[in-house]
Each structure stands twice: as structure tokens, then as C-alpha cells.
C-alpha positions in Angstrom: 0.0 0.0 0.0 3.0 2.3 0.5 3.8 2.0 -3.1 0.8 3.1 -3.9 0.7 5.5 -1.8 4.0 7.4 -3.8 2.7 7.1 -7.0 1.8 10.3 -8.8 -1.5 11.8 -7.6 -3.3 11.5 -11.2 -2.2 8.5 -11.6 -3.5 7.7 -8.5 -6.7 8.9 -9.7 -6.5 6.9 -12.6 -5.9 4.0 -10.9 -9.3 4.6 -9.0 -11.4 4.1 -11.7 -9.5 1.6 -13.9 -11.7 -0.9 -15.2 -8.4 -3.8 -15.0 -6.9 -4.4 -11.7 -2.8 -3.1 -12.8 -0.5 -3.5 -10.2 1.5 -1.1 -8.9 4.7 -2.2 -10.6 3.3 -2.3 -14.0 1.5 1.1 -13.9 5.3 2.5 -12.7 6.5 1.1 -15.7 3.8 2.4 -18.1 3.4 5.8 -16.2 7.7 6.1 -16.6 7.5 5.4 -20.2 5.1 7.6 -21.0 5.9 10.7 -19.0 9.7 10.2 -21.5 7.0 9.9 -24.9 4.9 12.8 -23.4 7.5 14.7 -22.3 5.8 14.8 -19.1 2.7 15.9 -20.5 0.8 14.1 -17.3 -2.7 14.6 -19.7 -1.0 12.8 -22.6 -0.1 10.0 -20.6 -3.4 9.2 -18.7 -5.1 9.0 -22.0 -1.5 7.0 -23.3 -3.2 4.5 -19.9 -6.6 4.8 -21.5 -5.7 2.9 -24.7 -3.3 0.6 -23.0 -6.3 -0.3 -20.9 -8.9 -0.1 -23.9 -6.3 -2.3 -25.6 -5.6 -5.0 -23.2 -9.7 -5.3 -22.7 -10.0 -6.1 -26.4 -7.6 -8.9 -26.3 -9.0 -10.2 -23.5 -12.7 -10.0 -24.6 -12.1 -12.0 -28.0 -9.5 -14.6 -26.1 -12.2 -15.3 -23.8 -15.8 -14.0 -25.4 -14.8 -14.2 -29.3 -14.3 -11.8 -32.0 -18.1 -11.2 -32.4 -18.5 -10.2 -28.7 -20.8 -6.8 -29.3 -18.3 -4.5 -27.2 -15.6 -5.5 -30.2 -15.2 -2.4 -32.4 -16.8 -3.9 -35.4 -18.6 -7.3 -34.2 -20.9 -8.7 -36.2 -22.9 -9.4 -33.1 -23.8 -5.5 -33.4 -24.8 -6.1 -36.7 -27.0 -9.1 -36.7 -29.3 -7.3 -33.9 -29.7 -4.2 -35.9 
């Protein structure tokens, strides 16, 4: 809890209302990264997080759901309801 106590306030924030469950060590590393690509641009780097997250939750929707799972950017699930 310490560690997470240190990190950066917005990430902090961030963190709050993740929809994935990062640890502490892997949202260092991401946050590190992307303050160096930002240029420290804290705003540019939580929505760098955003589509890390959006990302990882798209992998891990068709892995486990499928590639017509209707949260997939174009599923044919969305498609066959309309």
C-alpha cells in the first residue's frame, strides 16, 4: 500500500477508476515510459493508460468471449441485432 501511496496523484486517480486491476509495478513502468514519450505531458499520458487499458480489454474479450462479442469495435454481433 506504501507504493501506492507514492505514486503520482493522477495517476493515482487513474488508478481509481481503472476498469483492470494493474499492479503497482506495472503502472510504474507504463506511467515512466510515458511521461519520457509525453515529455511529461501528465494529460497525454493518462489518455496513453486509456488505450493501454482499452487495448488489453479487447484482447482479453475476444481470447475469452470471441471476435463477435458486441463490445468489439466492429462485431458482427452488433450487426446481426440491428
Amino acid at each position: 500500500m506504501t507504493r501506492f501511496d507514492r505514486l503520482h496523484p493522477e495517476l493515482r486517480g487513474w488508478l481509481q477508476h481503472a476498469m483492470l486491476s494493474w499492479s503497482v509495478k506495472s503502472v510504474e513502468r507504463i506511467w515512466a515510459k510515458a511521461m519520457r514519450q509525453h515529455r511529461g505531458n501528465v494529460q497525454a499520458v493518462l489518455t496513453e493508460l486509456d488505450r493501454i487499458e482499452r487495448a488489453h480489454m479487447i484482447r482479453d474479450i475476444e481470447r475469452i468471449w470471441g471476435p463477435d462479442h458486441p463490445s468489439l469495435p466492429g462485431s458482427n454481433s452488433v450487426r446481426a441485432a440491428a
